[in-house]
VEXGU-835927 format. One line per field, with one value per residue (C-alpha): residue number from 1; x, y, z. Coordinates in nm, 2 decimals. Layout:
BEGIN
fido <- NUM | ...
east <- X | ...
north <- Y | ...
up <- Z | ...
END
This chain:
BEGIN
fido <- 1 | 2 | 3 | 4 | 5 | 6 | 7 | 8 | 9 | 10 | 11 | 12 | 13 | 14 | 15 | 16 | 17 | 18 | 19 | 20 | 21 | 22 | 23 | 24 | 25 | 26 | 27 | 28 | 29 | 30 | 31 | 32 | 33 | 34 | 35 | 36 | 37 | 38 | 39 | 40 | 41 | 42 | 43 | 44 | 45 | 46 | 47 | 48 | 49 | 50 | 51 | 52 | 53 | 54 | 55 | 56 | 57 | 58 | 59 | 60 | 61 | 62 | 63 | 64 | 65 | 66 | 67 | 68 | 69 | 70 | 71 | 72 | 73 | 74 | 75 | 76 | 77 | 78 | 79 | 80 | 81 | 82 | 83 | 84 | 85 | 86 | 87 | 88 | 89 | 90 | 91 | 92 | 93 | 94 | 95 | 96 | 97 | 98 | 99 | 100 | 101 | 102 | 103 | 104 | 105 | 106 | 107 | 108 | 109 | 110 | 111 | 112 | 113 | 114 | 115 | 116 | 117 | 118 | 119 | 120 | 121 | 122 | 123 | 124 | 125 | 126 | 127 | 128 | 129 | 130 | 131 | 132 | 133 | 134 | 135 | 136 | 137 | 138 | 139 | 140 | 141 | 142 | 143 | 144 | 145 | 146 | 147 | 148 | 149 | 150 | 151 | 152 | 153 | 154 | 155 | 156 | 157 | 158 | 159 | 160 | 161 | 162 | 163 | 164 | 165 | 166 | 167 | 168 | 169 | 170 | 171 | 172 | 173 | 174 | 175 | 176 | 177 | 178 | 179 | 180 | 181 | 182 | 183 | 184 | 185 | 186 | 187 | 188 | 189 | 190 | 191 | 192 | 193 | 194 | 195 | 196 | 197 | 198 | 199 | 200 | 201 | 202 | 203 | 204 | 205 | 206 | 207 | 208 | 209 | 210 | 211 | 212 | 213 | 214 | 215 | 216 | 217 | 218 | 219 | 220 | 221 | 222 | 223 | 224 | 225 | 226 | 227 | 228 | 229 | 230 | 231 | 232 | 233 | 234 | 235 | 236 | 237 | 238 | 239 | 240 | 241 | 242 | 243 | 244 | 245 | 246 | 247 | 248 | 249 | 250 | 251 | 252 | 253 | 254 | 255 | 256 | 257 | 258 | 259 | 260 | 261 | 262 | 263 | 264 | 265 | 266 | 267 | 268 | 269 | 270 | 271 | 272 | 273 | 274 | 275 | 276 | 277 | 278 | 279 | 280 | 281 | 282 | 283 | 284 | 285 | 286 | 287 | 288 | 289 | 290 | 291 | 292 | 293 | 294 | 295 | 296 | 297 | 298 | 299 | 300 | 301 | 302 | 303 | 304 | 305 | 306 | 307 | 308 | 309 | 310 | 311 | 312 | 313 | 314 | 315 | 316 | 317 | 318 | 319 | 320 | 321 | 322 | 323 | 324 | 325 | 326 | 327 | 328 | 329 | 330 | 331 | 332 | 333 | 334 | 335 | 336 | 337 | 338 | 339 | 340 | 341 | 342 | 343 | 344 | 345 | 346 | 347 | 348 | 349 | 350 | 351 | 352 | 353 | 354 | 355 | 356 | 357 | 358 | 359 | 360 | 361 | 362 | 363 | 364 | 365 | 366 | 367 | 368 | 369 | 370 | 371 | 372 | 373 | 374 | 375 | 376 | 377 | 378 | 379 | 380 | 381 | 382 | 383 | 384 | 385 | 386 | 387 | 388 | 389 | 390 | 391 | 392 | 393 | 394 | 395 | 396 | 397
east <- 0.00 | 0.11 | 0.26 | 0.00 | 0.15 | 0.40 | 0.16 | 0.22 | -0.12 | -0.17 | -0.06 | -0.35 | -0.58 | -0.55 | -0.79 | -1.05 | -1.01 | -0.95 | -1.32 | -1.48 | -1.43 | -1.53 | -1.84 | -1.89 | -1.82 | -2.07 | -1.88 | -1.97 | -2.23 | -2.06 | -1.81 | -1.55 | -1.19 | -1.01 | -0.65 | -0.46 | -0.12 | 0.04 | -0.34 | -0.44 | -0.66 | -0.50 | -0.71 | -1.11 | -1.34 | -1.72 | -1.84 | -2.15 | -2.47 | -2.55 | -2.88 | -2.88 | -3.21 | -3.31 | -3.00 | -2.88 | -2.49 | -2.27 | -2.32 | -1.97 | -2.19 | -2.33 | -2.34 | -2.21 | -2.23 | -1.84 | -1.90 | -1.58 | -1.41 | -1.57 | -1.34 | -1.02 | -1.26 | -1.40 | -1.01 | -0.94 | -1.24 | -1.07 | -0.72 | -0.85 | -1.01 | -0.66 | -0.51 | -0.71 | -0.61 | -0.89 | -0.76 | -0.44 | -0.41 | -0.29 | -0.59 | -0.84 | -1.13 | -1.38 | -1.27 | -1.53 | -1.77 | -1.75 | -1.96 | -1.65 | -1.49 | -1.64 | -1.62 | -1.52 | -1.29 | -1.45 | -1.25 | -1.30 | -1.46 | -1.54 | -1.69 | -1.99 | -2.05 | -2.05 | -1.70 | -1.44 | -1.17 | -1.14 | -0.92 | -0.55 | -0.59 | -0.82 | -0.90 | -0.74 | -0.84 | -0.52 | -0.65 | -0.99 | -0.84 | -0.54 | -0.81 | -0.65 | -0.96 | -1.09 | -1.40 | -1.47 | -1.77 | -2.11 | -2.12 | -2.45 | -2.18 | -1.95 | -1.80 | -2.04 | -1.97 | -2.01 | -2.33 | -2.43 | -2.31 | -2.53 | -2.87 | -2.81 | -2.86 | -2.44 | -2.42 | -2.67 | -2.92 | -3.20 | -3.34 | -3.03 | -3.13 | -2.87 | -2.46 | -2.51 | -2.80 | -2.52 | -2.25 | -2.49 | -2.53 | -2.17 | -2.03 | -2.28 | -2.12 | -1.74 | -1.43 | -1.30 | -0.92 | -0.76 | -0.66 | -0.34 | -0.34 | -0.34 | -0.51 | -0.90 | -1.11 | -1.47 | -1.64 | -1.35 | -1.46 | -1.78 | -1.75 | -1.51 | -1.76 | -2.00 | -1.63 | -1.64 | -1.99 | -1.95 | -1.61 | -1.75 | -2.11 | -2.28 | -2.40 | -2.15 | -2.30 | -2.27 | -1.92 | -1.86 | -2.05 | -1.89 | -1.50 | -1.42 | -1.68 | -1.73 | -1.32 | -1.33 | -1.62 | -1.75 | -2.14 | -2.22 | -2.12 | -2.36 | -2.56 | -2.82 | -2.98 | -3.27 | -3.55 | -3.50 | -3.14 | -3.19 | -3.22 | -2.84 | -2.74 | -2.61 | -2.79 | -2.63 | -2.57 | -2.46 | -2.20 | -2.36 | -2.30 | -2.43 | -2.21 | -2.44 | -2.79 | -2.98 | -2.91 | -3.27 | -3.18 | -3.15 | -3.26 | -3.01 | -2.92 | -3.24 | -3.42 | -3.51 | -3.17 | -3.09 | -2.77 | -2.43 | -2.23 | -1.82 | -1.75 | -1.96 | -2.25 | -2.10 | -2.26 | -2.05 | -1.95 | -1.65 | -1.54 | -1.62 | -1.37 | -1.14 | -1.13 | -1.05 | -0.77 | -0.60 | -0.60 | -0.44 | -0.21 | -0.10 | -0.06 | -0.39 | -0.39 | -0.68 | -0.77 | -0.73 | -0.59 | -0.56 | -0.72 | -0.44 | -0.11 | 0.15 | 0.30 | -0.01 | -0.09 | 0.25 | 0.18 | -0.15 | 0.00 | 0.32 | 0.28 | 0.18 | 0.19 | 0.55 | 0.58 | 0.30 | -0.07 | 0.05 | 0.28 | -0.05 | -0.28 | -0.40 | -0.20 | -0.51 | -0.77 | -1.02 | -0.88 | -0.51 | -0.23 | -0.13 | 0.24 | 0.48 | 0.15 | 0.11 | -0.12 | -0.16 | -0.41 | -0.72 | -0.56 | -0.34 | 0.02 | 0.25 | 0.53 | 0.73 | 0.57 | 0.80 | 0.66 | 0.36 | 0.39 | 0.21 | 0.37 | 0.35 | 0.55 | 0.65 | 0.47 | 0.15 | -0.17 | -0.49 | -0.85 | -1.17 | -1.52 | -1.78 | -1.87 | -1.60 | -1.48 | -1.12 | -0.85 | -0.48 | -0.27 | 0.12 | 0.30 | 0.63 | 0.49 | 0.21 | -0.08 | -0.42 | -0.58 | -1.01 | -1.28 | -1.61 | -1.82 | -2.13 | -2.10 | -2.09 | -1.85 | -1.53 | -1.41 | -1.55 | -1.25 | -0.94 | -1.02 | -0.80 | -0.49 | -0.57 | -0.61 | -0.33 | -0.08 | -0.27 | -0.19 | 0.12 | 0.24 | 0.15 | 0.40 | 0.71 | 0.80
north <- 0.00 | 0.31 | 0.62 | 0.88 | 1.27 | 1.07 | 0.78 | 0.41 | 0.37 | 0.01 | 0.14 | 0.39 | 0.17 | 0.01 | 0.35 | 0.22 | -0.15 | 0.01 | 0.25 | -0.06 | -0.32 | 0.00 | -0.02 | -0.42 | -0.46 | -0.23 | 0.03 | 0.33 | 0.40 | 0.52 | 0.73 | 0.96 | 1.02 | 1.25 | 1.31 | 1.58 | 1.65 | 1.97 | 2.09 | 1.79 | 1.51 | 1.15 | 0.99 | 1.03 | 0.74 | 0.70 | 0.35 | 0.29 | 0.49 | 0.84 | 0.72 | 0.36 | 0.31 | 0.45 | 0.26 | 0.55 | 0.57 | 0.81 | 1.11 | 1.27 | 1.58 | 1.48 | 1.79 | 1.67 | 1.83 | 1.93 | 2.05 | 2.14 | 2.22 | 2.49 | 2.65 | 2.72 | 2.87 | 3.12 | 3.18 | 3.26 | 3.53 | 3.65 | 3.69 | 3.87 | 4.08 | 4.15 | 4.24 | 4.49 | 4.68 | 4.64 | 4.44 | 4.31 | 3.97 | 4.04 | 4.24 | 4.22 | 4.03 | 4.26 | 4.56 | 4.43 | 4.26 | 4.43 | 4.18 | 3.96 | 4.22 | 4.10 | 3.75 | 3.55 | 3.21 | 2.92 | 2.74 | 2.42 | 2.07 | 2.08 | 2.42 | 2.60 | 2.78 | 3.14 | 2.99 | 3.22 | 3.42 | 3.77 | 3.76 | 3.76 | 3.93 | 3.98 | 3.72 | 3.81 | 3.74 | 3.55 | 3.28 | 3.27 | 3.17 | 2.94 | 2.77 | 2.93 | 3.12 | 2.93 | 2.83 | 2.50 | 2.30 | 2.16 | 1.81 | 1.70 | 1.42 | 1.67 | 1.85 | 2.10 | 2.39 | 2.16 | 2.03 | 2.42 | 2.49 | 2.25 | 2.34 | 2.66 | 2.54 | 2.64 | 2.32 | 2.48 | 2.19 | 2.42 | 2.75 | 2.93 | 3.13 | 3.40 | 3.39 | 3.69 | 3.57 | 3.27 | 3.48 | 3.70 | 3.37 | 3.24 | 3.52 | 3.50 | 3.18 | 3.15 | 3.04 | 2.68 | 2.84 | 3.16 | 3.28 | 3.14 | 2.87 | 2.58 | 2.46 | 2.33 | 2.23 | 2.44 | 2.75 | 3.01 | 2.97 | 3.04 | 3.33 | 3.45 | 3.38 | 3.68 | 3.91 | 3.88 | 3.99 | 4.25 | 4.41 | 4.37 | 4.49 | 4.20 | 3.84 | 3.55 | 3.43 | 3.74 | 3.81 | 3.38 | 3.41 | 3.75 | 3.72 | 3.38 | 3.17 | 3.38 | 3.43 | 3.04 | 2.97 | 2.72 | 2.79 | 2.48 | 2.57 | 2.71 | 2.74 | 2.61 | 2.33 | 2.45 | 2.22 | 2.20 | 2.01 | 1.87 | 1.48 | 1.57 | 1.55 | 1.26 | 1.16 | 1.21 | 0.84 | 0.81 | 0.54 | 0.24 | -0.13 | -0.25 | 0.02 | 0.30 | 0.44 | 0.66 | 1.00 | 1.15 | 1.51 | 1.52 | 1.90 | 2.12 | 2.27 | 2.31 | 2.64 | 2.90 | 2.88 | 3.20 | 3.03 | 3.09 | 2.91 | 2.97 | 2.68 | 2.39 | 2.51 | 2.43 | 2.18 | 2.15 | 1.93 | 1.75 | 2.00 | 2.31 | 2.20 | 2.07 | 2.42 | 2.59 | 2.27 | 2.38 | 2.77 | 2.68 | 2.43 | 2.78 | 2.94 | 3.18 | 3.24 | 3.17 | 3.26 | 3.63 | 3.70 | 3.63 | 3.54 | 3.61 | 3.77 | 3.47 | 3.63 | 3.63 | 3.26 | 3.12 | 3.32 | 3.11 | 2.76 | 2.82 | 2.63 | 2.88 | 2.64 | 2.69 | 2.32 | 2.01 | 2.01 | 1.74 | 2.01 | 2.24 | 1.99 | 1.78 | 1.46 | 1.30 | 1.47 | 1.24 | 0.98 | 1.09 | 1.16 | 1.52 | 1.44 | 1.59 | 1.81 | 2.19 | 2.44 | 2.73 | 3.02 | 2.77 | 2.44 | 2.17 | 2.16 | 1.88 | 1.93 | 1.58 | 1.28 | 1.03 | 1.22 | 1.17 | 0.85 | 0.84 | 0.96 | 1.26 | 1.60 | 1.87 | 2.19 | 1.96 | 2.13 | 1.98 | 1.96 | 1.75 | 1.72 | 1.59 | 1.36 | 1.20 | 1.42 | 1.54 | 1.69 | 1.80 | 1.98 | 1.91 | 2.18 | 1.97 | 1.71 | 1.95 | 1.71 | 1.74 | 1.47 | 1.47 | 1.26 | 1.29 | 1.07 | 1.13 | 0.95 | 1.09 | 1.08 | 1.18 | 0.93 | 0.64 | 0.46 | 0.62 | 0.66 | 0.96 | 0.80 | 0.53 | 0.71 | 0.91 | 0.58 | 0.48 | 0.82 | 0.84 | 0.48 | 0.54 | 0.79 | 0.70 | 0.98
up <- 0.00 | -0.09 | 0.19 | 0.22 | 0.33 | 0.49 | 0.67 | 0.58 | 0.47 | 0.59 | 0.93 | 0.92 | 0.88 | 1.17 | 1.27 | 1.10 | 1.25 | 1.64 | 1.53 | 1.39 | 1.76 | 1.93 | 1.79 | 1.68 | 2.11 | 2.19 | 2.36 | 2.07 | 1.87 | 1.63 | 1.56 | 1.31 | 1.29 | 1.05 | 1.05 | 0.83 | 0.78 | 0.58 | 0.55 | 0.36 | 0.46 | 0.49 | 0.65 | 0.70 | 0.77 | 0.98 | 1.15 | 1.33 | 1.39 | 1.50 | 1.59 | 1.71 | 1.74 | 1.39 | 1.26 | 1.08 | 0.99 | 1.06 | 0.80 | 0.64 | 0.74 | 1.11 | 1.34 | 1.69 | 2.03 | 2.06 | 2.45 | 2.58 | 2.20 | 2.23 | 2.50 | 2.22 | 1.97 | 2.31 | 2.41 | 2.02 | 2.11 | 2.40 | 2.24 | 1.94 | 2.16 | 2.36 | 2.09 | 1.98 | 2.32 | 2.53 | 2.84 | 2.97 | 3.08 | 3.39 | 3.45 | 3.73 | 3.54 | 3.80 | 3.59 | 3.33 | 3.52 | 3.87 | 4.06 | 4.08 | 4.28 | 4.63 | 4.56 | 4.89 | 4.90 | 5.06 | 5.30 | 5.18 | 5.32 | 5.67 | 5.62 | 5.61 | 5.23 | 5.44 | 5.61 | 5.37 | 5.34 | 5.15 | 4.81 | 4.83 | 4.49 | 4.21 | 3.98 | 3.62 | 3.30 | 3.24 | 3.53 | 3.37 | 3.01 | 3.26 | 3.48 | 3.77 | 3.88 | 4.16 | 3.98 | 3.92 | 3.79 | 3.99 | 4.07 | 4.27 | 4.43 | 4.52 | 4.76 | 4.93 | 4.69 | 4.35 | 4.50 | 4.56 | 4.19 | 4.04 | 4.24 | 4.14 | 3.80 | 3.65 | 3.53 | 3.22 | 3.26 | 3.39 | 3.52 | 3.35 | 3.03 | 3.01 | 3.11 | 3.22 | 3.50 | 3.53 | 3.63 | 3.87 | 4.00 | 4.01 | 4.22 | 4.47 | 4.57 | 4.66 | 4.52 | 4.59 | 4.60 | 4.60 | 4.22 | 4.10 | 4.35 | 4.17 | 3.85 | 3.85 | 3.54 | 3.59 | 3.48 | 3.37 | 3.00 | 3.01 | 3.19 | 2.89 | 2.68 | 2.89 | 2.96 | 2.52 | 2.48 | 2.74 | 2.53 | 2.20 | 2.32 | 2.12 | 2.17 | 2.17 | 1.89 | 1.71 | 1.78 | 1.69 | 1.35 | 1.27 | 1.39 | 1.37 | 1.18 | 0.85 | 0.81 | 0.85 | 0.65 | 0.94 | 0.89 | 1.01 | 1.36 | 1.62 | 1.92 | 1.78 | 1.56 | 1.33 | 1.34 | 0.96 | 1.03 | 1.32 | 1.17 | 1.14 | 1.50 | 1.62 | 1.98 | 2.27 | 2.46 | 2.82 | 2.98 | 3.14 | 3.29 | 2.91 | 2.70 | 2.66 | 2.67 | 2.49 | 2.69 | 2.82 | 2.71 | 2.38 | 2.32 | 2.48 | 2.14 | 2.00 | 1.88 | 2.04 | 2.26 | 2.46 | 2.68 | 2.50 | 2.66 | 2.59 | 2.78 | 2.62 | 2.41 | 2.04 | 1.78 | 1.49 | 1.17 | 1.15 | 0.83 | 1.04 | 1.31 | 1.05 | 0.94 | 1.29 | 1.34 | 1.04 | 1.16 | 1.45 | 1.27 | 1.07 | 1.40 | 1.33 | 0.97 | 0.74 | 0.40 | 0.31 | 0.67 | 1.07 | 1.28 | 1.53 | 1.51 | 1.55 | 1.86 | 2.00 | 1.89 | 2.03 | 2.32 | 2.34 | 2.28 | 2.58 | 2.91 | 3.15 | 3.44 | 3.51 | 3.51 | 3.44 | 3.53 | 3.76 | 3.97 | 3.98 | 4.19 | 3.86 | 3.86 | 3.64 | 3.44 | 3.25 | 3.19 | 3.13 | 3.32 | 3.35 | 3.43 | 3.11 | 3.02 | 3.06 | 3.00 | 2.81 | 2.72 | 2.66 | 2.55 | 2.73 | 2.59 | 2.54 | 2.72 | 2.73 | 2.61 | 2.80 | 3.10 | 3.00 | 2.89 | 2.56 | 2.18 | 2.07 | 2.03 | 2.28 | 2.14 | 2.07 | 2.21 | 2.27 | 2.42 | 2.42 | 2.53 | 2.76 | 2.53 | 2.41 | 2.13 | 2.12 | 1.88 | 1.90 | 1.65 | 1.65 | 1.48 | 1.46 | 1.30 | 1.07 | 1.15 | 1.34 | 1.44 | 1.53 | 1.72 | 1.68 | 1.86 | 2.15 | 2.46 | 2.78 | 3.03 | 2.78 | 3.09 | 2.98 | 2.80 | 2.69 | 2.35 | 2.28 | 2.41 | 2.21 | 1.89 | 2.00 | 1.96 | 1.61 | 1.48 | 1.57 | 1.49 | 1.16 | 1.06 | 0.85 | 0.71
END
C-alpha cells in the first residue's frame, strides 16, 4: 500500500479497525476520525450509527455536540479581543464585570459555604483563560460547593437562560481556592464567553459568527440546531453497565436557545472543526488574513503552568495523566511525552469534550488529528490515548 503525506497507509488503517471493535463490542455508537497533515486530509473514515435506534450511519456531514471544543474557539475570542487593546491579561477580570470584585474564597470541606476568606488578589483574566480562577464546575456528588453549583442550576441543565444571570449567580457563591493557586477544570470559560460579549457589546453568537466563523467559513457551527437540520445531529448516549444508553436530554441545542455558553454550548460538523484545526495548525492564519497575530498565537500555545498540570494539583484529568502536560491560554500543551507517557510532540496542544470528542494539532509534525463521537462521560474509555498511539504509529516519514 502506498505512503499517504508521509503515513504508511496500511498502518492507518488500523484507525478504521480500532473504530470498527469500538463499535462491533458495543462500547460506541458510532463514531469519526479525520487526521490531516500539511493541511491535507489523509485519513477520513465513519463507522456505526449516529442514531442507534433508527439505525442511521454516521453522516460525512453529522453535526455533533463538541462541548468542551468549544473552549479554544472562546479563548481565540478573548485573544483577538486582547489584541485589539482592550484588556491586559494580567488584569483584574472585576474591571469588566464588577460583581466579581467581592467575591469571597470558601475554606474548603469541613466548612460551612459562608465559612471564607477575603481575596489575596483579584481574579485576572489571564486565570480565567489558565483555569486558575478558583471556579470549578457543579457536581451534585460533590463537595459541598459543587453540589451548591449544580442546584443553582451552573451546570446549564435548567433555570439558567442568560450567562449573564449565570455569572450574577456564580459570584454569589465562593471560590473553591484563592486565584493562582493551583489549577481546577470548571467554569472560567464560560465566563469568557460573557467578559467577550460584554467588550465587544454583542452576543457570543454574534461576535462567533462575525470574527471567527465567517473568516473560516465554518457555517455549520452554532448554538443552535434548526428544526429544519436537526435529523443531522447525532444523539447524545450516556456510559452504562451495558455500553451506553440513549441519553434522556436530547434537546439542549435546540431552537429558540438563549444560553451561550463559551464553555460547552457548540454543535458542529466535523469539516467546520477541520477548518478551525488547520488555523491553529497555521498558527492563526486563514484565508485572506488572521485570525491572530502569531506572537499572540504562540503566546496562546506556551505552558503557563510553570511546570505540568501534575505540579499544579491535577495529577489525572479524564482519563489521562497530567504528568509531562502543561497548560496554556485555553488548550493543554505537550510538554514531554515520555513524562507523560504516551507519543507525541513537545509543542503539541490539545483539548476535548464531555462527550467524548477530542483533537490536537502538532506543529512539529504539521498534523491534526479529530474525534467525533457522542458518549458521555469523555471518561468512559481512553479513546483519545488510544487514537493518539494509532496516529502516531503510523507515521514514516
Amino acid at each position: 500500500m502506498q505512503d499517504i503525506l508521509g503515513f504508511d497507509a496500511k498502518r492507518l488503517s488500523r484507525i478504521s479497525q480500532w473504530m470498527q471493535s469500538h463499535v462491533d463490542d458495543g462500547r460506541l455508537p458510532g463514531l469519526a476520525v479525520q487526521v490531516s497533515r500539511r493541511g491535507e486530509i489523509a485519513f477520513s473514515e465513519r463507522a456505526g450509527f449516529q442514531d442507534v435506534e433508527k439505525q442511521l450511519p454516521v453522516r460525512s456531514d453529522a453535526l455533533w455536540r463538541i462541548y468542551s471544543m468549544t473552549k479554544p474557539i472562546t479563548s481565540i475570542g478573548v485573544l483577538m479581543l486582547y489584541e485589539e487593546g482592550t484588556f491586559q491579561l494580567d488584569q483584574p477580570v472585576a474591571d469588566f464585570l464588577p460583581a466579581f470584585a467581592d467575591v469571597q474564597v470558601w475554606r474548603g470541606p469541613g466548612h460551612a459555604l459562608d465559612e471564607t476568606d477575603p481575596l489575596m488578589r483579584p481574579i485576572t483574566v489571564h486565570d480565567l483563560l489558565t483555569h486558575q480562577s478558583g471556579l470549578v464546575y457543579g457536581d451534585p456528588e460533590g463537595t459541598l460547593l459543587e453540589r451548591e453549583l449544580s442546584e443553582q442550576g451552573l451546570d446549564f441543565d435548567r433555570d439558567v437562560s442568560t450567562m449573564a444571570e449565570a455569572v450574577d449567580r456564580l459570584t454569589r457563591l465562593p471560590l473553591a481556592f484563592q486565584p493562582g493557586q493551583r489549577w481546577s477544570y470548571g467554569l472560567s470559560t464560560d465566563v469568557l464567553g460573557h467578559f467577550i460579549e460584554v467588550l465587544s457589546g454583542r452576543s457570543l453568537r454574534d461576535f462567533f459568527k462575525s470574527r471567527i466563523f465567517a473568516p473560516l467559513n465554518m457555517t455549520q457551527t452554532d448554538f443552535i440546531v434548526p428544526e429544519n437540520e436537526a435529523h443531522r445531529l447525532a444523539v447524545l448516549y450516556e456510559h452504562d453497565k451495558d455500553g451506553f444508553s440513549r441519553a434522556a436530554d436530547q434537546n439542549t441545542c435546540a431552537s429558540p436557545k438563549t444560553l451561550q455558553s463559551g464553555g460547552a454550548g457548540l454543535v458542529s460538523t466535523m469539516e467546520d472543526y477541520q477548518r478551525f484545526a488547520d488555523m491553529l495548525l497555521r498558527r492563526g492564519a486563514c484565508d485572506g488574513g488572521h485570525l491572530l497575530g502569531r506572537k499572540t498565537f504562540d503566546l496562546m500555545v506556551r505552558n503557563h503552568m510553570g511546570g505540568d498540570l501534575a505540579s499544579r494539583g491535577q495529577p489525572h484529568f479524564s482519563e489521562t495523566t497530567m504528568e509531562g502536560i502543561g497548560f496554556g491560554l485555553g488548550l493543554s500543551v505537550m510538554l514531554d511525552p515520555a513524562r507523560a507517557r504516551i507519543t507525541g510532540s513537545p509543542g503539541e496542544f490539545a483539548w476535548g469534550g464531555w462527550a467524548s470528542t477530542a483533537f490536537w494539532v502538532d506543529p512539529v509534525e504539521e498534523m491534526t488529528v479529530i474525534l467525533m463521537t457522542q458518549l458521555a462521560p469523555s471518561s468512559a474509555y481512553t479513546l483519545r490515548r488510544q487514537l493518539r498511539v494509532l496516529s502516531y504509529q503510523a507515521l514514516v516519514d
